[in-house]
N, C-alpha and C positions, 0 to 999 in steps of 0.2 A: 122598628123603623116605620115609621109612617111615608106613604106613598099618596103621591097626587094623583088622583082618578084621569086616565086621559081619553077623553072624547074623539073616536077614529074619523066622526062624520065634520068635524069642527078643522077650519080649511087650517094649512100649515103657513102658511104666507103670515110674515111679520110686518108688521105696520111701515110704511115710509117715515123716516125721520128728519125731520128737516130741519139743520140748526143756523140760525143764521149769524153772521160772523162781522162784526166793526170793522170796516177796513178803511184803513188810513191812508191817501195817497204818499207815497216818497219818491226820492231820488227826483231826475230834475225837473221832472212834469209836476212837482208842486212848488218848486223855486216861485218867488213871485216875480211876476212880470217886469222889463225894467223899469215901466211906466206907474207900477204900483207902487202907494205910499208909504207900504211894505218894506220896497226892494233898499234895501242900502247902497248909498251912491256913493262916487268919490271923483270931481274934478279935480285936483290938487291947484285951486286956488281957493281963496279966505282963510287963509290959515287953518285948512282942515287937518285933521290928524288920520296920517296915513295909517296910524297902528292902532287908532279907535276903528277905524274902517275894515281891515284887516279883521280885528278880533268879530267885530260885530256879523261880517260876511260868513268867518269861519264858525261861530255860534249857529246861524244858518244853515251854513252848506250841513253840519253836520246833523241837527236837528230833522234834518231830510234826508238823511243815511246818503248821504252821498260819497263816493268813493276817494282817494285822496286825487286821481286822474282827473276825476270829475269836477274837485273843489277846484283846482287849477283849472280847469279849461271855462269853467262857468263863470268864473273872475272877475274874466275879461268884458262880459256882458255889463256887468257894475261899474265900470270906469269910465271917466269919458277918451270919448271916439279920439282925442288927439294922444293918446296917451296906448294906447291900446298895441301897437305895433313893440313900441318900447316893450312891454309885458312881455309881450309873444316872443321878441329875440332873446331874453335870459334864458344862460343855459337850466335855471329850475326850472323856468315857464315848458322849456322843451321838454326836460325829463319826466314830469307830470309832481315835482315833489314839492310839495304843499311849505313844510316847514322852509327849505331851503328858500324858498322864493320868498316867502316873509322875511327872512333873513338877508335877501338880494336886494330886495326893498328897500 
């Protein structure tokens, strides 16, 4: 068996390693702004399709790990302000469940 010589005066300390790491922001600090051309809107007038908006939103919320509480509650920011109350009174809007309110929808 061969043995590696060990130097008693040669310090013991291992080197610092330092790996650096990609980090991707999630969840709702990287949602885009409502103002960005990003964010997906939905007034429900010009005959928009409330369930292109729906799918496109939920594409989103999830692509940002967001949670299903959070898809629901962040929603509300994408629609317009006269519509927004409506949202908030369904009983899915209250329970935080994602499918069921698309389904309310």
């Amino acid at each position: 068996m061969y043995q590696v010589p060990v130097n008693a005066d040669a310090p013991t300390a291992h080197p610092t390693v330092h790996y650096a790491m990609a980090t991707t922001v999630t969840r709702p600090a990287a949602m885009p702004s409502l103002r960005s051309h990003h964010a997906p809107s939905f007034s429900g007038e010009g005959g928009e399709s409330l369930e292109d908006f729906l799918h496109e939103y939920e594409e989103l919320a999830y692509g940002h790990g967001l949670m299903e509480r959070q898809t629901v509650d962040w929603v509300i920011r994408y629609i317009h302000r006269s519509q927004r109350d409506l949202w908030k009174s369904l009983d899915s809007f209250v329970a935080s469940d994602w499918n069921a309110l698309c389904n309310e929808l």
